[in-house]
The first five atom37 places (N, CA, C, CB, O) and aatype in JSON, in Angstrom:
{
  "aatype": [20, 20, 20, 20, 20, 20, 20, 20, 20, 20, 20, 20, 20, 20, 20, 20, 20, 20, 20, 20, 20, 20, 20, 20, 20, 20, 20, 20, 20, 20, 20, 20, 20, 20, 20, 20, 20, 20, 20, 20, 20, 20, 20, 20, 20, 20, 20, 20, 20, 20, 20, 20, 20, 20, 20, 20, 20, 20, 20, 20, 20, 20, 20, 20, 20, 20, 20, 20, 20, 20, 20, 20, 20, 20, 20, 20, 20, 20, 20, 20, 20, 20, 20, 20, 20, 20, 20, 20, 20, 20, 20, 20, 20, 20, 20, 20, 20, 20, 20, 20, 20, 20, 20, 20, 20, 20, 20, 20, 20, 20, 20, 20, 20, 20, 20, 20, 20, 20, 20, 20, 20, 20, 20, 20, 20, 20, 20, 20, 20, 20, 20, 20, 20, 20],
  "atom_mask": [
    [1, 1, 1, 1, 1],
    [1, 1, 1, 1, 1],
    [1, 1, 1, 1, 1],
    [1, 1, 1, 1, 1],
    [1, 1, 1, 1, 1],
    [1, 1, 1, 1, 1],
    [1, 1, 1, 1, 1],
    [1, 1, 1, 1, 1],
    [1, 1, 1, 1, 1],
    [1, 1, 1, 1, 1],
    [1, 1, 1, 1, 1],
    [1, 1, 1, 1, 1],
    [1, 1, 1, 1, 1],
    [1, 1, 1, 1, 1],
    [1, 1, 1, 1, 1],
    [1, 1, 1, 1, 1],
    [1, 1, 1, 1, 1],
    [1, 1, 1, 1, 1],
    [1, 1, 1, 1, 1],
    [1, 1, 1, 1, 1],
    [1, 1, 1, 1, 1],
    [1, 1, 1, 1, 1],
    [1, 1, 1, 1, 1],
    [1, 1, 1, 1, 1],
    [1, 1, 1, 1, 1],
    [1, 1, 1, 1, 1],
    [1, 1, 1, 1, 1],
    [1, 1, 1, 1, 1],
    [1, 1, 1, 1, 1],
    [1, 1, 1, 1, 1],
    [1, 1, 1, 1, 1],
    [1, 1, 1, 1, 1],
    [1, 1, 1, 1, 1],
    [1, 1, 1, 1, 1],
    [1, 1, 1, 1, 1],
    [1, 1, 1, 1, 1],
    [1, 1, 1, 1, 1],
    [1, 1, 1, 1, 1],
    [1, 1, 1, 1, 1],
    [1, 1, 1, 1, 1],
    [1, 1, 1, 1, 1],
    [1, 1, 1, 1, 1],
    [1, 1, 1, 1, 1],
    [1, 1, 1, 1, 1],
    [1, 1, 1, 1, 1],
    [1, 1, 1, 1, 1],
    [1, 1, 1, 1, 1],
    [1, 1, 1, 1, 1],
    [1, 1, 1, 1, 1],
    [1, 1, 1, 1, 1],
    [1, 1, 1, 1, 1],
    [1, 1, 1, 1, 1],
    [1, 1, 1, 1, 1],
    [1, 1, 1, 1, 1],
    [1, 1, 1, 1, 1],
    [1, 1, 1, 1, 1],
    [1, 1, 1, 1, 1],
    [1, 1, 1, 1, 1],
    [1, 1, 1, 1, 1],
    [1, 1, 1, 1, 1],
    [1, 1, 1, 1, 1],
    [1, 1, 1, 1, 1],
    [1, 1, 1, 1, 1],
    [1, 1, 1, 1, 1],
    [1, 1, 1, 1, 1],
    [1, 1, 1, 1, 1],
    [1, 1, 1, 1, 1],
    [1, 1, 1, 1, 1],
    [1, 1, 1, 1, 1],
    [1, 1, 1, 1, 1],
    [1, 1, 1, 1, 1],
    [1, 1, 1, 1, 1],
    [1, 1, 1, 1, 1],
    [1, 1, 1, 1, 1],
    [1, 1, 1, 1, 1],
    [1, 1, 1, 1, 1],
    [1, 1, 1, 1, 1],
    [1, 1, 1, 1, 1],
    [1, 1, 1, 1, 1],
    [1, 1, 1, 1, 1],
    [1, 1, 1, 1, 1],
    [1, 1, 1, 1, 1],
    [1, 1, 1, 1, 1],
    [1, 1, 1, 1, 1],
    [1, 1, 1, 1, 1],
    [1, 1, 1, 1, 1],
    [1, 1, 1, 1, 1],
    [1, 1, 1, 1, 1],
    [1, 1, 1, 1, 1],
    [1, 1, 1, 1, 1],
    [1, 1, 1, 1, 1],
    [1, 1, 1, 1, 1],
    [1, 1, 1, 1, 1],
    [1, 1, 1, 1, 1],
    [1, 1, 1, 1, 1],
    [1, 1, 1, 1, 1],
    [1, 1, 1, 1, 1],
    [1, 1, 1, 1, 1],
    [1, 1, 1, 1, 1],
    [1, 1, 1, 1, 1],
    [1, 1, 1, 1, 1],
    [1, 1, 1, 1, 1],
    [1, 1, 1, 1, 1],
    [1, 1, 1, 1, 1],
    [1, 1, 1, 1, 1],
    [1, 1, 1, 1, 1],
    [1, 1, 1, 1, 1],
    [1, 1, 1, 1, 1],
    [1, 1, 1, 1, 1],
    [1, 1, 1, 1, 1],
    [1, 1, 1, 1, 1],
    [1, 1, 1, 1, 1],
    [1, 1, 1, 1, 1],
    [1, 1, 1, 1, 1],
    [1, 1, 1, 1, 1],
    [1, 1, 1, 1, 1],
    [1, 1, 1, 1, 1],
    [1, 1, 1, 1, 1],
    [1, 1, 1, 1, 1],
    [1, 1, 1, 1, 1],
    [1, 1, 1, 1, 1],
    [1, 1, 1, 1, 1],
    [1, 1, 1, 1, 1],
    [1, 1, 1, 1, 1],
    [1, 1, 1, 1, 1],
    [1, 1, 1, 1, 1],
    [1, 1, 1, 1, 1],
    [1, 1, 1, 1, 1],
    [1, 1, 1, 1, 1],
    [1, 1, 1, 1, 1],
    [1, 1, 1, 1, 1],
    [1, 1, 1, 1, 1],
    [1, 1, 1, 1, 1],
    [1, 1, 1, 1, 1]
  ],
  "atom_positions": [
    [[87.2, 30.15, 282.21], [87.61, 31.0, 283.33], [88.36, 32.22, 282.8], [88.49, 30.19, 284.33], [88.94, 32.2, 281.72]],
    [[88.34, 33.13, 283.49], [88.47, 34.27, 282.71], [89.92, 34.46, 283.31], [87.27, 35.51, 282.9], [89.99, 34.0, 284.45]],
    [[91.37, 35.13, 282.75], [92.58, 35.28, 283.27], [92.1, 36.51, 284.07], [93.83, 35.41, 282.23], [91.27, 37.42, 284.0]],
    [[93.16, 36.0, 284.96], [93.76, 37.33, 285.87], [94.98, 38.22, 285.81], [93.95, 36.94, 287.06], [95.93, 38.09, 285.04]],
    [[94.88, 38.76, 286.37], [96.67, 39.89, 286.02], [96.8, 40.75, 287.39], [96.56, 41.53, 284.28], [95.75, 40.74, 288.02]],
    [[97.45, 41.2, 287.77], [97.94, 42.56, 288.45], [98.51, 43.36, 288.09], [98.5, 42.58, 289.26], [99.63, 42.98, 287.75]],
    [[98.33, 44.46, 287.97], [98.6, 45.74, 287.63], [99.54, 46.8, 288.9], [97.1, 46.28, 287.28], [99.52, 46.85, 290.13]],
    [[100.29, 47.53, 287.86], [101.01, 47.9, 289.25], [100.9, 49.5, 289.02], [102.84, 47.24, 289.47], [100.13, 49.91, 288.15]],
    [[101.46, 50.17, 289.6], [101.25, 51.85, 290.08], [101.71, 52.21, 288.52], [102.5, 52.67, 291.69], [100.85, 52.7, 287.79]],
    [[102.5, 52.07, 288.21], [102.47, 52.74, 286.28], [101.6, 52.7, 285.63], [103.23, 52.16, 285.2], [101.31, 53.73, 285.02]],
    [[100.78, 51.49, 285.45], [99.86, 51.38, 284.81], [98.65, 52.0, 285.2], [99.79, 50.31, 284.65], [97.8, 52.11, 284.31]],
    [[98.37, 52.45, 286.35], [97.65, 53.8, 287.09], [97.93, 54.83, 286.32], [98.14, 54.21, 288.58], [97.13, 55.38, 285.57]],
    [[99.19, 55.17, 286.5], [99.62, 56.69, 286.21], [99.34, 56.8, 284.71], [101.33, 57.06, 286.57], [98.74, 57.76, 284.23]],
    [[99.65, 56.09, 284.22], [99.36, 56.05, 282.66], [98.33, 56.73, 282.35], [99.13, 54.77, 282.08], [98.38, 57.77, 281.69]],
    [[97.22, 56.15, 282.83], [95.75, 55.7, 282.32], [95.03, 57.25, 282.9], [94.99, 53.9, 283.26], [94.01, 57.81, 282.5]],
    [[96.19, 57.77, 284.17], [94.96, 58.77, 284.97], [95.71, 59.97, 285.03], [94.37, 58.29, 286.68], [95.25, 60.91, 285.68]],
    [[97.16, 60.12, 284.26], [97.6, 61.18, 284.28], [98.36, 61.31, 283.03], [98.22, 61.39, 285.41], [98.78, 62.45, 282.8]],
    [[98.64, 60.37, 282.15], [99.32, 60.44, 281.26], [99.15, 59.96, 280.04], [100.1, 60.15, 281.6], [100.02, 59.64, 279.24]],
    [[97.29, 59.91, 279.86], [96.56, 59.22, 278.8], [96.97, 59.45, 277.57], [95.29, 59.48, 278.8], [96.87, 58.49, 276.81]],
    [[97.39, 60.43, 277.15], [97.73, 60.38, 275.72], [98.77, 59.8, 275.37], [97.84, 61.46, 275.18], [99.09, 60.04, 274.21]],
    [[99.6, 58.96, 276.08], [100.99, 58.31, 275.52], [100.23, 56.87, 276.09], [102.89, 58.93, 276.34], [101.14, 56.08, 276.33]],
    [[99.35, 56.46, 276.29], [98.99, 54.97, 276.35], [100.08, 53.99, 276.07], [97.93, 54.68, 275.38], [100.62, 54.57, 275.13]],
    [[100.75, 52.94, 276.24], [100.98, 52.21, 275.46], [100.25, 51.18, 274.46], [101.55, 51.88, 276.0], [99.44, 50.55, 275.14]],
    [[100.23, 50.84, 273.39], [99.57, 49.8, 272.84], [99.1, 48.68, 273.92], [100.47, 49.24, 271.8], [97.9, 48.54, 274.19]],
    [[99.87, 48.09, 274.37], [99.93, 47.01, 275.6], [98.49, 47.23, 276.3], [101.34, 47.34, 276.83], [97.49, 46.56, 276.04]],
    [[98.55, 48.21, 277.16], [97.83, 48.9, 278.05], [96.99, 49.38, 277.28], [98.43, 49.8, 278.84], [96.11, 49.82, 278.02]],
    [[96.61, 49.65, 275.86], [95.16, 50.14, 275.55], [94.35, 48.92, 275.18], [95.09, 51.25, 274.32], [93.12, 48.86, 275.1]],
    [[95.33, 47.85, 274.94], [94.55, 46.45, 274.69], [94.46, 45.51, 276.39], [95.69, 45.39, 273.29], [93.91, 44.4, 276.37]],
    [[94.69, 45.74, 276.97], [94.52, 45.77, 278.57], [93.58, 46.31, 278.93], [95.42, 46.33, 279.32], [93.14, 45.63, 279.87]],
    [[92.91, 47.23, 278.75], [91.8, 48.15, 279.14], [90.57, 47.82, 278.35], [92.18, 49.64, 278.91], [89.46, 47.94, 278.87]],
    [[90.79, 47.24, 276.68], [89.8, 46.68, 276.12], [89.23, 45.29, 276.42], [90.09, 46.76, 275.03], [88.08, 44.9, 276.18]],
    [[90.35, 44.53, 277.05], [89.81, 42.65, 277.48], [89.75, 43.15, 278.88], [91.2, 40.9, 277.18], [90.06, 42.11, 279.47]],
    [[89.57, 43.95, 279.73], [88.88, 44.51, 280.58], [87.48, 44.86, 280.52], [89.45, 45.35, 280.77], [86.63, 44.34, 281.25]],
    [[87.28, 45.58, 279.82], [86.0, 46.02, 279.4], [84.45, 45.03, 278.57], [86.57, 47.03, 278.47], [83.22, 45.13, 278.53]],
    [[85.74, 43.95, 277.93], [85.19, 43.19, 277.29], [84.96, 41.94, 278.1], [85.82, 43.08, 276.17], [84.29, 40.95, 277.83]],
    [[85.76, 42.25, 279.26], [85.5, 40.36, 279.92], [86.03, 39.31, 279.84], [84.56, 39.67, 279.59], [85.8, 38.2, 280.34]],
    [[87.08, 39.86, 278.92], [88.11, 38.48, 278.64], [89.35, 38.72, 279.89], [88.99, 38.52, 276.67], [90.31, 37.96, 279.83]],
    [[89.32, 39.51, 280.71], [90.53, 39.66, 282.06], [90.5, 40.38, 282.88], [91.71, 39.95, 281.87], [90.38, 41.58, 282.67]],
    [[90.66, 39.7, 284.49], [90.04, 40.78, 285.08], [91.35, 41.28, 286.15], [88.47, 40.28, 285.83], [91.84, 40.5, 286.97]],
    [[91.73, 42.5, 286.0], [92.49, 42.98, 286.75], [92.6, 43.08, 288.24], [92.49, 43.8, 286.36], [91.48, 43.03, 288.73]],
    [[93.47, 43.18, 289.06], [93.47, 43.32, 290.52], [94.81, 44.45, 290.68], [93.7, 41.65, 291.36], [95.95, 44.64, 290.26]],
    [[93.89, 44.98, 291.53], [95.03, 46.27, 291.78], [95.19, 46.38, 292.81], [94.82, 47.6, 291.41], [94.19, 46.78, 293.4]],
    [[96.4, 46.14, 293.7], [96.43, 46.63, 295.5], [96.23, 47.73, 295.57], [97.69, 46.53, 296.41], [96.18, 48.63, 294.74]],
    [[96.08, 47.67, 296.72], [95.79, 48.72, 297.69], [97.01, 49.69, 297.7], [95.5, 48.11, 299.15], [96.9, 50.85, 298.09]],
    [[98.06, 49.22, 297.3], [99.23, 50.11, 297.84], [99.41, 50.7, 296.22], [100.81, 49.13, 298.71], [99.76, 51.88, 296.16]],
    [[99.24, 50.11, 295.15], [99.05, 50.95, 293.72], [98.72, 52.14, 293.62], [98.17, 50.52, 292.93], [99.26, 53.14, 293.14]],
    [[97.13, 51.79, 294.46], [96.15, 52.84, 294.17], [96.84, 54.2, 294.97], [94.5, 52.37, 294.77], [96.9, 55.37, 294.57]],
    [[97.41, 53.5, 296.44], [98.02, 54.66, 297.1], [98.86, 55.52, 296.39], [98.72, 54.27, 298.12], [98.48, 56.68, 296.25]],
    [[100.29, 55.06, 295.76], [101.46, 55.22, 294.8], [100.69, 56.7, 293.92], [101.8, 53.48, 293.65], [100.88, 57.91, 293.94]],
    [[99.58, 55.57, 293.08], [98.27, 56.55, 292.32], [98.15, 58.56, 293.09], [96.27, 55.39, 292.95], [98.38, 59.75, 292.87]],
    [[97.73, 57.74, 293.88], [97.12, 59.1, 294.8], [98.31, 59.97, 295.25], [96.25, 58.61, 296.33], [98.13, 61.19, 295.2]],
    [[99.53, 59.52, 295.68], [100.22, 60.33, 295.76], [100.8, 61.21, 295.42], [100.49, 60.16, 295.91], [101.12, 62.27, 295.96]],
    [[101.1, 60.33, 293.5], [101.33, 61.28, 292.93], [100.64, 62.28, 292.18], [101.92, 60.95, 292.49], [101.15, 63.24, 291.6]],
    [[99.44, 61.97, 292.24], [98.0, 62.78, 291.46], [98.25, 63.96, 292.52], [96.02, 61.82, 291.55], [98.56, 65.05, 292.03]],
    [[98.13, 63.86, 293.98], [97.66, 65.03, 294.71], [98.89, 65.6, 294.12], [97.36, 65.03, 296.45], [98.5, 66.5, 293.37]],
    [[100.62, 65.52, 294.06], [100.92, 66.53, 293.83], [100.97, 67.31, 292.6], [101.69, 66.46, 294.26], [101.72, 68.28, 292.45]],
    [[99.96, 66.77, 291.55], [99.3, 67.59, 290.73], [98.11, 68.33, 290.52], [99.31, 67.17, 290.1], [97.8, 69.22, 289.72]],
    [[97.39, 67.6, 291.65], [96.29, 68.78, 292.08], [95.04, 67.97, 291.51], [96.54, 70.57, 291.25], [93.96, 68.55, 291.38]],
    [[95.21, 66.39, 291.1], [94.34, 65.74, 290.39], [93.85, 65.0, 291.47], [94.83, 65.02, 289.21], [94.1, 63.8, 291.52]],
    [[93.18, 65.56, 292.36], [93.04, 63.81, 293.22], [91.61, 63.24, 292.89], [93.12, 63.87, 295.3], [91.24, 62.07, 292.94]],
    [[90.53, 64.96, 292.34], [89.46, 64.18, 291.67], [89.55, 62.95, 290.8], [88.89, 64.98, 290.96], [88.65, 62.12, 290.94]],
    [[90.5, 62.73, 289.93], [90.44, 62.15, 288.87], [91.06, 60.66, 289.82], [91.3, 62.97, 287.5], [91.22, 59.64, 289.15]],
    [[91.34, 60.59, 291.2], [91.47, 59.7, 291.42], [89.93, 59.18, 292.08], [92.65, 59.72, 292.03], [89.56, 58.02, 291.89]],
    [[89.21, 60.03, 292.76], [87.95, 59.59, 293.37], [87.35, 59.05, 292.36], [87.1, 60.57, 294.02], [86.84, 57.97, 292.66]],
    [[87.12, 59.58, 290.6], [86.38, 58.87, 289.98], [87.0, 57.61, 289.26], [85.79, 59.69, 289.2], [86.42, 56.96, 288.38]],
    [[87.93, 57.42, 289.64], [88.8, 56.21, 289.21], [88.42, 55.46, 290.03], [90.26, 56.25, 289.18], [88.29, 54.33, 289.55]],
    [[88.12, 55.53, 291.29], [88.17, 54.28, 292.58], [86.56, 54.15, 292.77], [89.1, 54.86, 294.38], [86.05, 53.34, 293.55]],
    [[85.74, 55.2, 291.82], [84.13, 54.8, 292.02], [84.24, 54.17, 290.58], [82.75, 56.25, 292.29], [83.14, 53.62, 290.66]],
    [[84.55, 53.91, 289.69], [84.53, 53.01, 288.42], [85.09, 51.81, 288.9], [85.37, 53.56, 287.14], [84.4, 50.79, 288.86]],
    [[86.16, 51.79, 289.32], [87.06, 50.61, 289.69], [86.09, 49.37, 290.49], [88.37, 51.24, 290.79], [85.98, 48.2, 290.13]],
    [[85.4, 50.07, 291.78], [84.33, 49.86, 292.45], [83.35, 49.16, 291.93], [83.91, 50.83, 292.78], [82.94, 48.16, 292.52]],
    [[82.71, 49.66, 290.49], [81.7, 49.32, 290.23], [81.46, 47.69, 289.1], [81.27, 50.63, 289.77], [80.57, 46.9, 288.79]],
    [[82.93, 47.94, 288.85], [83.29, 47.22, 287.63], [83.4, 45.62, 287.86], [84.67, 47.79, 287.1], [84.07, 45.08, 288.74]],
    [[82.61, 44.98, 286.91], [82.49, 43.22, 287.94], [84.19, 42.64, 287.13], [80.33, 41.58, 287.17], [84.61, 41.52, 287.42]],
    [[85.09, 43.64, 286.06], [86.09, 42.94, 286.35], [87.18, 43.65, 286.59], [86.28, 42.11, 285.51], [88.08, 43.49, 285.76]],
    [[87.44, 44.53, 287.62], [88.51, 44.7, 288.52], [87.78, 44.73, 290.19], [89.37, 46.22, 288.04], [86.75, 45.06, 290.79]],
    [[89.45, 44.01, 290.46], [89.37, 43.43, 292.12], [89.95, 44.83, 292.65], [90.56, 41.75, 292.66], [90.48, 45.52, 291.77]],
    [[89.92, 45.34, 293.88], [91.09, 46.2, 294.38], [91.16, 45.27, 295.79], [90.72, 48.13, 294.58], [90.28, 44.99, 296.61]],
    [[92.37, 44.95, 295.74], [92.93, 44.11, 296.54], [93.61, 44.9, 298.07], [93.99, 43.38, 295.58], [94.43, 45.82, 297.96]],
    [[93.29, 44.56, 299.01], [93.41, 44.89, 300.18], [94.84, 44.17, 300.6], [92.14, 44.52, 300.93], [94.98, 42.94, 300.57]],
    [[96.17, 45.33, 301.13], [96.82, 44.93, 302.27], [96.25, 44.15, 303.42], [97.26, 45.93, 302.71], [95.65, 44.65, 304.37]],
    [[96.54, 42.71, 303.23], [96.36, 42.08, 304.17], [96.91, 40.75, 304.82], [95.47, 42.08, 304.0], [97.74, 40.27, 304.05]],
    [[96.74, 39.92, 306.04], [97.03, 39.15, 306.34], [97.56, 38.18, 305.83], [96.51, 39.05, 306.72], [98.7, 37.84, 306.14]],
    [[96.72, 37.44, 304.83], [97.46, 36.9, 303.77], [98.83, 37.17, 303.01], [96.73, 36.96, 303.04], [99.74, 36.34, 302.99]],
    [[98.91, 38.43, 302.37], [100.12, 38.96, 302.23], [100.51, 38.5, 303.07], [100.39, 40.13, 302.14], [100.52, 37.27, 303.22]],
    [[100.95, 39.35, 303.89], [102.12, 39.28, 305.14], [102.42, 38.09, 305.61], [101.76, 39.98, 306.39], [103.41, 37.91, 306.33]],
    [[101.17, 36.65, 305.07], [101.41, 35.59, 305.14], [102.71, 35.17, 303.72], [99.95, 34.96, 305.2], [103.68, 34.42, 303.85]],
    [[102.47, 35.58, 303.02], [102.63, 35.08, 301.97], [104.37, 35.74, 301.48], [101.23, 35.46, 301.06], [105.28, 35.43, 300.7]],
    [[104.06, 36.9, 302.58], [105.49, 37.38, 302.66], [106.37, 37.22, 303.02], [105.71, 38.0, 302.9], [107.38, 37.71, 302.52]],
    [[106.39, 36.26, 304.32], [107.22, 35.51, 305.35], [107.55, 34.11, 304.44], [106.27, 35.22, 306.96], [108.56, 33.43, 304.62]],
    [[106.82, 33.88, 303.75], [107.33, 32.49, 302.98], [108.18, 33.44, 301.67], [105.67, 31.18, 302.28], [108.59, 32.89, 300.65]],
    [[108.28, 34.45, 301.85], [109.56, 34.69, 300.1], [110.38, 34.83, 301.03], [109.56, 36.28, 298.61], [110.35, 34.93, 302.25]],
    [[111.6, 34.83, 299.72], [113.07, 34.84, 300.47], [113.98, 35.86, 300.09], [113.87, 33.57, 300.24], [115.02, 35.97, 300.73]],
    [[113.67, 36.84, 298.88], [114.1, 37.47, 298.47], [113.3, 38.33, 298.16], [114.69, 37.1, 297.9], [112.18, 37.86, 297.98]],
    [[113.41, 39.83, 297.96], [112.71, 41.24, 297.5], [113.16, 41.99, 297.4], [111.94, 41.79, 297.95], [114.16, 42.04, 298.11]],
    [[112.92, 43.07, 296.63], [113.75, 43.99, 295.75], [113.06, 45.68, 296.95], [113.08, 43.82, 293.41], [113.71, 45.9, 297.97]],
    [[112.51, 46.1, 296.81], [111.36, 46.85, 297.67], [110.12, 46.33, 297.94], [111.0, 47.99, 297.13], [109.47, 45.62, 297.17]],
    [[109.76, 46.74, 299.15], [108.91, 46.69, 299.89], [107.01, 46.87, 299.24], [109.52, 47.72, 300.8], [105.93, 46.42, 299.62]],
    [[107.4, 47.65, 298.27], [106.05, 48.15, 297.5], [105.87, 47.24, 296.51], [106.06, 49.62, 296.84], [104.74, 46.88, 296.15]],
    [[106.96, 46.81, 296.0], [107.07, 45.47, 294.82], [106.62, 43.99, 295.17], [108.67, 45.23, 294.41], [105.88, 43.24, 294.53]],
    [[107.36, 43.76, 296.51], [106.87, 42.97, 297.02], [105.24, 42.26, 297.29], [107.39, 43.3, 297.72], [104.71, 41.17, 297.08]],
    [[104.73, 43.91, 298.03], [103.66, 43.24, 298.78], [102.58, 43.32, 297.07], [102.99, 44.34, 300.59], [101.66, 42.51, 296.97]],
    [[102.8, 44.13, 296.12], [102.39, 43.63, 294.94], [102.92, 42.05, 293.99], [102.69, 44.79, 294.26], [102.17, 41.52, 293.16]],
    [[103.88, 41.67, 294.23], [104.25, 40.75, 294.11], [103.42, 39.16, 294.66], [105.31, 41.14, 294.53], [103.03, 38.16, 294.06]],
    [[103.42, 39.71, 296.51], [102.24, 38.44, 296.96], [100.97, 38.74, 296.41], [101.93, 38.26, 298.66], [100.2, 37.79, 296.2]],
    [[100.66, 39.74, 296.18], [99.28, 39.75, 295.44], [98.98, 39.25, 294.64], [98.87, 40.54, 295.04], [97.8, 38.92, 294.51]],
    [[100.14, 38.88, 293.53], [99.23, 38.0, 292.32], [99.3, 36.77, 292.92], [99.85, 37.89, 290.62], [98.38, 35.97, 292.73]],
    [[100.35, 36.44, 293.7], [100.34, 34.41, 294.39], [99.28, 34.77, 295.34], [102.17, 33.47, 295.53], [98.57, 33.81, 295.07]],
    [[98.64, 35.37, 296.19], [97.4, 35.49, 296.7], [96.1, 35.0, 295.74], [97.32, 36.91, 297.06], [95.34, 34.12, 296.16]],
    [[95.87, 35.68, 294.3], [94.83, 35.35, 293.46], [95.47, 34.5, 292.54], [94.14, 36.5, 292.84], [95.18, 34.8, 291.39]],
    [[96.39, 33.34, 292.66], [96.59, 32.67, 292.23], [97.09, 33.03, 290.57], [95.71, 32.03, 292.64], [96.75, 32.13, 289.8]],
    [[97.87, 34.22, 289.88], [97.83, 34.15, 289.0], [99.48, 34.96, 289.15], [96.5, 34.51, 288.38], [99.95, 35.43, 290.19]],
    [[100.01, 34.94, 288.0], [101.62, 35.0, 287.56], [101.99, 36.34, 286.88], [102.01, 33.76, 286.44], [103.07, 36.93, 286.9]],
    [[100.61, 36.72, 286.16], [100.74, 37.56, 285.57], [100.81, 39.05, 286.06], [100.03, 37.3, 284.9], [100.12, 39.49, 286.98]],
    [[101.91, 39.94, 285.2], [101.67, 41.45, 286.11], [102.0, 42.32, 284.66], [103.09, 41.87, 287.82], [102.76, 42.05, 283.74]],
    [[101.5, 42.96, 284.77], [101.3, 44.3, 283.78], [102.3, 45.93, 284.6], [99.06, 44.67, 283.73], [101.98, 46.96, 285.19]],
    [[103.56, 45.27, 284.15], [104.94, 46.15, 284.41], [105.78, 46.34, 283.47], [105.77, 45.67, 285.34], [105.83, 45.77, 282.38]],
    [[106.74, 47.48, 284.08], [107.99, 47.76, 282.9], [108.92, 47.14, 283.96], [108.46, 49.66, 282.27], [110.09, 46.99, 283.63]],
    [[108.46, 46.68, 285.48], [109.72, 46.44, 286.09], [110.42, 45.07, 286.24], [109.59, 46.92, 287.26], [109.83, 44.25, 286.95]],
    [[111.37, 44.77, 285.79], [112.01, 43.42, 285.51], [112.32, 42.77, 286.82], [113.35, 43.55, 284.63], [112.58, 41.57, 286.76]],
    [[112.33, 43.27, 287.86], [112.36, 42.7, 289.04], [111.38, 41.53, 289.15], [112.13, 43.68, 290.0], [111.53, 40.35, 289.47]],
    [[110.16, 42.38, 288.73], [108.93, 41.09, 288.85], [109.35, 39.75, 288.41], [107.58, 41.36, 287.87], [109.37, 38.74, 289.11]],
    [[109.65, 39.85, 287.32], [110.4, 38.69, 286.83], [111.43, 38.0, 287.35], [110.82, 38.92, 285.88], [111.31, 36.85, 287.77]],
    [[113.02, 38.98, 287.38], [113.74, 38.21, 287.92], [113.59, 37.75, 289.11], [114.6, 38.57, 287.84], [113.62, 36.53, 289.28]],
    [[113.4, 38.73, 290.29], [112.95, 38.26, 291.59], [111.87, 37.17, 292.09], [112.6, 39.27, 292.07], [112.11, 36.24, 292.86]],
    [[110.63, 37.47, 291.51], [109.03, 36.86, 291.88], [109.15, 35.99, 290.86], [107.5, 37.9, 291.79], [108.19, 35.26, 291.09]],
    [[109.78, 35.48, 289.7], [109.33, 35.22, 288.44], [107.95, 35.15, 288.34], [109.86, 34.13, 287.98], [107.16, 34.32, 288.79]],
    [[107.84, 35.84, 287.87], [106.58, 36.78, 287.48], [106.34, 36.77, 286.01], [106.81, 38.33, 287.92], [107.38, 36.96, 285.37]],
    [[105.23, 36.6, 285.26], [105.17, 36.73, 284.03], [104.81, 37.78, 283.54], [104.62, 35.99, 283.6], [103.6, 37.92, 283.35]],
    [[105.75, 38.89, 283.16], [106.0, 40.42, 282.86], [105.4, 40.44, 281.78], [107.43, 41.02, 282.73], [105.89, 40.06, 280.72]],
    [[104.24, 40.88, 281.93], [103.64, 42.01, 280.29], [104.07, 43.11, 280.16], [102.09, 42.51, 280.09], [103.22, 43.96, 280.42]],
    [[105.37, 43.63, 279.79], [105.64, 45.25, 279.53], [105.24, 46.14, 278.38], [106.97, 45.44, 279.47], [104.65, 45.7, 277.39]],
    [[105.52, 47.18, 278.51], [105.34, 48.0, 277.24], [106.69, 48.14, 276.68], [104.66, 49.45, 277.48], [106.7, 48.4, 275.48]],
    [[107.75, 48.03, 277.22], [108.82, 48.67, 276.72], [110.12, 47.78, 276.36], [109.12, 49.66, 277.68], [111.13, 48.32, 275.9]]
  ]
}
């Protein structure tokens, strides 16, 4: 079975606005992606985070061809705000923000622990099993 992970809005920005400082982490993330050994899930609210800050650089192409790759790719999910969450949200008891959060039920939605962050909340809060770069 192949692992799962979630990815959060940094690891966007990285990849679609700030490619030349990659981290190591994240360029070997993108290769067991490619290769099939892990398949990423990205909410819905990432991708938003993504877009927001691209338009105010004037990049939002580079987000359309991000979300038609993303699309096509048999291993990333893009995970939908949904019911579930909000199910899954009413059963936590604690949260740091609102955007962390509903990324947070996302990985207990696909059943997996793992998140590809610099933010330690994931951890302390969600215990979350933090892959950082830093």
């Amino acid at each position: 079975m192949t692992e799962k992970a979630v990815i959060d809005a940094q690891v966007l920005f990285y990849f679609h606005y700030d490619y030349k400082k990659v981290p190591l982490t994240l360029q070997e993330l993108k290769k067991k992606v490619i290769d099939g050994e892990i398949t990423v899930i990205i909410p819905i609210i990432a991708i938003s985070e993504l877009l927001w800050k691209m338009r105010k650089t004037g990049k939002v192409e580079a987000v359309k061809r991000a979300i038609e790759r993303w699309e096509k790719s048999e291993n990333v999910i893009i995970d939908d705000f949904d019911i579930e969450i909000i199910k899954l949200m009413l059963e936590n008891i604690k949260s740091h923000e609102l955007h962390d959060e509903i990324i947070a039920m996302t990985c207990k939605k696909h059943n997996t622990n793992i998140i590809y962050s610099t933010d330690k909340k994931f951890k302390e809060i969600f215990k979350l099993q933090l892959r950082s770069w830093k």
